[in-house]
C-alpha positions in Angstrom: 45.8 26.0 -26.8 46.5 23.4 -24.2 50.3 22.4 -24.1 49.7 19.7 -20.7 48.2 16.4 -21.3 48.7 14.8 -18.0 50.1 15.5 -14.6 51.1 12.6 -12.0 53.0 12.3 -8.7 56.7 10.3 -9.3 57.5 7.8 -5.8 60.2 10.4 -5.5 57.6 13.3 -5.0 58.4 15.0 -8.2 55.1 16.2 -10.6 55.7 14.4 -13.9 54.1 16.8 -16.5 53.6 15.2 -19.9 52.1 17.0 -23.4 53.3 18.4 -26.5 57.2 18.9 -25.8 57.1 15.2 -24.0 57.5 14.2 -20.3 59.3 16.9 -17.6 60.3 16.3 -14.1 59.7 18.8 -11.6 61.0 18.4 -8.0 60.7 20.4 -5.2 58.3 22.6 -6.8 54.5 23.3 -6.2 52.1 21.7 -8.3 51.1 25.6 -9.6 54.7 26.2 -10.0 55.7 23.3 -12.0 52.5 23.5 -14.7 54.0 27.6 -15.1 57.1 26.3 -15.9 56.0 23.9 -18.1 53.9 26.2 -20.2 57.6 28.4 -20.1 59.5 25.7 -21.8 57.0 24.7 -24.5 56.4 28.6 -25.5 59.8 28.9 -25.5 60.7 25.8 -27.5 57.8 26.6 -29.9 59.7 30.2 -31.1 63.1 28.0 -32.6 
């Protein structure tokens, strides 16, 4: 299953990540780095 929808660059430099637990902000991270823990935080939000 695919949890991202869409990944951008903010002005600030941050990846915006959006998809099925909504919009997350990820600064100072790598682009590889920030999809992981995206993927984290919707597997974990999916177990409550």
């Amino acid at each position: 299953m695919r949890y991202i929808t869409a990944i951008r660059i903010t002005f600030q430099g941050a990846y915006a990540i959006t998809g099925v637990i909504g919009e997350r902000q990820y600064f100072g991270y790598t682009k590889r780095k920030a999809i992981t823990l995206y993927n984290q935080e919707t597997k974990k939000s999916k177990r409550r």
